[in-house]
N, C-alpha and C positions, 0 to 999 in steps of 0.2 A: 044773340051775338055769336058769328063765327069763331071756333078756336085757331083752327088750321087752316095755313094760307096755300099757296102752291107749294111749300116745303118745309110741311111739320108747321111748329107754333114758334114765334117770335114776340117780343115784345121788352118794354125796358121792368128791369129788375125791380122787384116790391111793388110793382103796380099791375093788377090785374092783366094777364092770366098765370102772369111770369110769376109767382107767388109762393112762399113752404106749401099756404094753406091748399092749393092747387095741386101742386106737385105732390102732397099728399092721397087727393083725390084721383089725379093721376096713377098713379101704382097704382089705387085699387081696382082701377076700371078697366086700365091694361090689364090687370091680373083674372080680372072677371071675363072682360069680351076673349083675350087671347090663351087661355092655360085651357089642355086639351089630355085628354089620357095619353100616355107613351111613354115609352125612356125620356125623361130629362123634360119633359112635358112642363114643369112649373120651376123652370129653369129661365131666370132673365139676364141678358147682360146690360151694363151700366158703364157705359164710356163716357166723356168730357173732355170739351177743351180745356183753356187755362185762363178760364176766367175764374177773378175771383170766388163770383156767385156759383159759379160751379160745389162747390162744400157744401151751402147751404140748399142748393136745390136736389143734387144728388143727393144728402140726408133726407130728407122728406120725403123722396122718392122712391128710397129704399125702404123706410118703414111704410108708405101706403102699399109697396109690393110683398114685404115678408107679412104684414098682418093680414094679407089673404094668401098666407099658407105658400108663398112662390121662394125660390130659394134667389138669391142677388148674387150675380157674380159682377164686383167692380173689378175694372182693368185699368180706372184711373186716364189723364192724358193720352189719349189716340184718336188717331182721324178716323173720321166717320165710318171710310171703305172699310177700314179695321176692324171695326164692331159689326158690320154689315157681314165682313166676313164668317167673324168667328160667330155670331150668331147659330149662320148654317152648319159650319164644320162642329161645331157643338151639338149641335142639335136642342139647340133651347129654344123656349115656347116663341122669343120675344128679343129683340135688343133693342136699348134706346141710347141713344145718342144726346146728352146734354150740351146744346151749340145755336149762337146766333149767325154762324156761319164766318162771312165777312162783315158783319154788323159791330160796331164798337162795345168797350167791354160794358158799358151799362146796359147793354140789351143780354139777352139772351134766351133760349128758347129750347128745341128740342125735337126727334125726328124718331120714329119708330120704324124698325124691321121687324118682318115677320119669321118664321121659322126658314123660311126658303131663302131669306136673305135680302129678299125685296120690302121695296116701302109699302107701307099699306096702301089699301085703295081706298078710295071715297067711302062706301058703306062702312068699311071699317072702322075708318077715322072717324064719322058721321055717328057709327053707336057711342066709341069711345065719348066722344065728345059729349053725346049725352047723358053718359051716366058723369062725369065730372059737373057737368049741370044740372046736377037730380032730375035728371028728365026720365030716369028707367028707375024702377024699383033697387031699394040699395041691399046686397045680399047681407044674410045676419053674419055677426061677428063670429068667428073661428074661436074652438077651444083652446087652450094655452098651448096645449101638444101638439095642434096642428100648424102652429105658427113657421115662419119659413127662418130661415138663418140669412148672413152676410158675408159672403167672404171677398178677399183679394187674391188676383189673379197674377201670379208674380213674373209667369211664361209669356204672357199676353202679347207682349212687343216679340221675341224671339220667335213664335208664332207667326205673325204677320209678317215680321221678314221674310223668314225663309219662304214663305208664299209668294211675296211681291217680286222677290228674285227668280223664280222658279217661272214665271208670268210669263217671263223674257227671255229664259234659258239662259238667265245670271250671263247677260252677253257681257263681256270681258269689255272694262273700260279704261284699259293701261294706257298711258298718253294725252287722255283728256282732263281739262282743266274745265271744272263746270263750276259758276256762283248758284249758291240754293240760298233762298232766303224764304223761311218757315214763315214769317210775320210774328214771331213769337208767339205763334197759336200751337194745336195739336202735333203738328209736324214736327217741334222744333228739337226733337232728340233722334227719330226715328228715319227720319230722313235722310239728313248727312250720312249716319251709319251705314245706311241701305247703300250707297254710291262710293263710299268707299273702300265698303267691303267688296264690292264689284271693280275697283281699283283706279278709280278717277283719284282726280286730285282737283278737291273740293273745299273751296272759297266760301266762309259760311257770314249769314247776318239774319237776325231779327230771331234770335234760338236763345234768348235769355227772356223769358215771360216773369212777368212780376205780381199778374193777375188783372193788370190796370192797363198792359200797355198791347194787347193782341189786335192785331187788324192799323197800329194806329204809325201812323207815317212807312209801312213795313207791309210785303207781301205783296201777295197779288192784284191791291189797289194799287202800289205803287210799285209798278214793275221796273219804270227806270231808275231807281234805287239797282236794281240787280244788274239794268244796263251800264251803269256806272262803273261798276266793280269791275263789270266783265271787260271795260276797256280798261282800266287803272290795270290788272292783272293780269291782259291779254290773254283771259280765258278764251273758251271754243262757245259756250252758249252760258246762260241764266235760265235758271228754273224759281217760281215764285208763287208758295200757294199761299191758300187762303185759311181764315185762321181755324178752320176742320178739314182741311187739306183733302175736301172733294172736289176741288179743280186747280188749275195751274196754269201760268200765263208763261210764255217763253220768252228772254230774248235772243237773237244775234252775236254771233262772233262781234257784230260791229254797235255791240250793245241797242240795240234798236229791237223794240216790238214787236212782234212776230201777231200777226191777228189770230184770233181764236179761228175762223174760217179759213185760214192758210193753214192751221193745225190740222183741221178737220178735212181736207184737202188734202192734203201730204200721206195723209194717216188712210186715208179710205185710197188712194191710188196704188199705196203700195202695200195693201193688205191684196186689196185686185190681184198687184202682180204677184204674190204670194198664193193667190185662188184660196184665200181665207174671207172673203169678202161675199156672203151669202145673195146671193141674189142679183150682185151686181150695184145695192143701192147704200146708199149714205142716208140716216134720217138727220134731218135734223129739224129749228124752230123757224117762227115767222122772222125772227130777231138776225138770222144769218144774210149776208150781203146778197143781192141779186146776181153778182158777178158768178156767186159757187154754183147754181148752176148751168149759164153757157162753158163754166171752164169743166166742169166734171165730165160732163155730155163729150167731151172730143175726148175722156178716156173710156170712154163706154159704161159710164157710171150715175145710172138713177138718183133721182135726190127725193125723199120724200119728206113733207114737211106736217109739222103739227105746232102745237098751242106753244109757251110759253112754261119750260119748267122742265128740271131732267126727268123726272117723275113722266111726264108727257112721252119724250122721248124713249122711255124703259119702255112704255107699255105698246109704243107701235112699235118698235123692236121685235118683242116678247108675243105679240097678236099675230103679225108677218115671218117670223123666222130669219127678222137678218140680225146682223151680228155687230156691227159697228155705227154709232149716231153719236150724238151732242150738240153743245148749247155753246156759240161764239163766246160768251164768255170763261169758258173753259171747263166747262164742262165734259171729259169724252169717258162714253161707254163704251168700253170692250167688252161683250157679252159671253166671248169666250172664254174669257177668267173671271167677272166681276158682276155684282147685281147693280151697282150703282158706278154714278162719274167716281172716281180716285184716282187725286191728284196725281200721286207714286207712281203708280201702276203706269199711266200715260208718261209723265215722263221718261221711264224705262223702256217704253215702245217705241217712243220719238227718239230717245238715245241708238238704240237697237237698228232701226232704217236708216239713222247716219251711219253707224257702223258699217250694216250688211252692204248699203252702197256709196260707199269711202265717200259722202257729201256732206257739207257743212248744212246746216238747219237752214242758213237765207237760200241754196241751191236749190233745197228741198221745198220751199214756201215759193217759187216763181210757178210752181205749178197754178197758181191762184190766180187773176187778173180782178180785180175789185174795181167795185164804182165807190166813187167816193158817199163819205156817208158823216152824219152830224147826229150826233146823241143828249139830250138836254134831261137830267133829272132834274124836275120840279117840286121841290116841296108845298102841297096843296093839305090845308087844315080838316078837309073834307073828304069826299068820294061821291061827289052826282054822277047818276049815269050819265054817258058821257053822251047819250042820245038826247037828255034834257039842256045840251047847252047849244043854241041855237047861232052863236056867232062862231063857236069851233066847226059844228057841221058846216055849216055853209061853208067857211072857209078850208076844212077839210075835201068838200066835192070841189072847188074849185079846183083845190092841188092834185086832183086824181085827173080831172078836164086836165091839166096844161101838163102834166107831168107826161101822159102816153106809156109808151113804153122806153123815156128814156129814165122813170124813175117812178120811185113809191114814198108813201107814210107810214110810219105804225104807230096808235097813240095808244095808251094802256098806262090804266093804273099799277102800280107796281104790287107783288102779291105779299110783302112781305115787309114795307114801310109804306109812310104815307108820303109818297109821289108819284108821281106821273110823267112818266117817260116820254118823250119824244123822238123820235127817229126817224131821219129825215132821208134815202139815198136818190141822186141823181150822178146823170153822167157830167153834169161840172158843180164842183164843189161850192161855188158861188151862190147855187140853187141851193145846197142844203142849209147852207148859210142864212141865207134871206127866208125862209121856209121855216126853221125852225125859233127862230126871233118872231114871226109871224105868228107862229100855233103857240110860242110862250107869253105873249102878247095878250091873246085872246083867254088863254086861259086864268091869266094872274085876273083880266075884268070879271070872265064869269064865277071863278073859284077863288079867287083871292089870295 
């Protein structure tokens, strides 16, 4: 059985792999594949959303890591980019991240960096995995003296601020009225603080977590929650991440949804005009609109594409030498500051290019021209390869025959629950309409 999906491990709480008895095994096998000779070498840090389970799985985690000799530093509640950070700037062997992301609070799961700040890669993950499955020889137990400690990390958020400020060149935000809505996940103390102390006047909701309520009617699932506010309050824009605050969905002065590809757009045009834009190219996924690239191409700007996952994205980044990609759903890398998507950090960017050219976010998002597009998650009990189901293929080449080039599909199981996406874009909406009722169709007969 797989542990790790496109992003670290996920699953519901008390049930296989989400487990103390796992999460025990865990430590020991992060502590075995990753601790290396050096200064601070057996050094891990320990972040968490605000899920309940977080206590319980962070305890276990930290003892499979001190009884192979690793020292734990917890920093408690912070978004993922946080711990990614200070990982590096510490110089510790390891950070891991306890988080089901956007997943409700009965899930949860979990995401490791390595010393450099980046996510692991497949082999890594691939050993890890195996010694957590006694697939590798297990090392013998440490003497009592060698055993590691625990501590808490009290600087951790002040830390992280002044970084995410510094991102941006702490661009002055006197005058603006911005909604942030955390989802009552990781964000929900460090965030607001960030925007304020930069001198907005900030509209807050979903910043009171209870352990039970992260991701749930709040954040960056539901972003017209923040559009709301933003017209009740005739704010300037909504900011709304998710509940480990590595991405963030925007909206409008006029409370309306800003697409993730309109972000991704905005952001890569005026890095260009900046000549901070390496190469010229924007990466991004298969999951971004056809439209992003005939609109990037009229600014003289590359679009390279890859699989499904930021992870994806980081590494033809990191391979090529450019500097800016992401995932429509909100995911953006700035490689200049960050190893991973952070929510923060983006927002500050996007606040930053309204300032530097005195335009409101919907001014800045007509850089985009989008085809329309239709998205269906299906919950499916299973995963057949999707080459074993003979009435989707066929009905999948049909829609590639009649589509041409005024449209495409993408079908995929999702990496990290059990369903299956659909995505449907053409140039009239009608088509996506009819097209994705069509492949939901087919799939509830062969899949169920």
């Amino acid at each position: 059985m797989k542990l790790f999906g496109t992003d670290g491990i996920r699953g519901r709480v008390n049930e296989f792999p989400i487990t103390a008895e796992v999460y025990l095994r865990m430590g020991k096998a992060v502590s075995t594949v990753l601790r290396s000779s050096g200064p601070n070498r057996n050094r891990v840090l320990v972040g968490k959303d605000t899920r309940i389970s977080g206590y319980m799985l962070e305890t276990a985690l930290t003892s499979g890591l001190v009884s192979m000799g690793m020292d734990v530093f917890m920093v408690g509640p912070l978004p993922t980019p946080a711990v990614a950070h200070l990982t590096k700037s510490m110089g510790a062997a390891a950070g891991i991240m306890i988080t089901a992301s956007h997943n409700p609070y009965e899930d949860n799961g979990l995401k490791i960096f390595g010393p450099d700040g980046y996510k692991l890669n497949d082999e890594l993950e691939g050993l890890i995995e195996r010694h957590i499955m006694g697939l590798e020889p297990e090392p013998p137990p440490l003497p009592p003296r060698q055993i590691g400690k625990a501590h808490r990390i009290d600087d951790a958020r002040g830390r992280y601020i002044e970084f995410a400020k510094h991102t941006a060149d702490s661009v002055p935000l006197h005058g603006l009225k911005v909604v942030v809505d955390c989802g009552h996940g990781a964000a929900y103390f460090i965030a607001p603080l960030i925007f304020k102390e930069l001198g907005a006047e900030v509209i807050t909701t979903g910043i009171q977590p209870d352990g039970l309520n992260i991701n749930s009617g709040a954040g960056a699932l539901y972003p017209d929650n923040a559009g709301e506010l933003v017209r009740r309050f005739n704010a300037d824009l909504g900011i709304s991440f998710d509940g480990d605050a590595d991405r963030v969905i925007f909206t409008d002065a006029n409370g309306q949804v800003v697409s993730g590809d309109r972000i991704l757009a905005l952001c890569a045009i005026g890095l260009k005009e900046q000549g901070r834009l390496k190469k010229d190219t924007l990466v991004a996924t298969v999951m971004s609109n056809l439209g992003l690239r005939e609109s990037l191409e009229k600014h003289g700007i590359k679009l390279e594409i890859t699989g499904v996952g930021d992870r994806n994205v980081i590494e033809c980044m990191r391979k090529n030498g450019y500097t800016f990609g992401g995932e429509n759903s909100g995911h953006l890398i700035f490689a200049e500051h960050a190893t991973t998507g952070d929510g923060i950090l983006s927002a500050l960017q996007v606040l930053r290019m309204m300032h530097e050219r005195n335009m409101t976010l919907a001014q800045l998002a007509t850089v985009l021209d989008e085809f329309p597009s239709q998205l269906a998650n299906i919950p499916v009990a299973s995963k057949p390869d999707l080459g074993s189901l003979p009435k989707l293929q066929r009905l999948m080449k049909k829609a590639t025959s009649e589509f041409g080039d005024h449209g495409r599909h993408l079908i995929r199981y999702s990496g990290t629950e059990n369903k299956i996406r659909v995505l449907v874009e053409h140039r009239e909406i009608e088509e996506c309409r009819l097209w994705v009722s069509k492949f939901a169709a087919a799939i509830r007969d062969e899949i169920g």
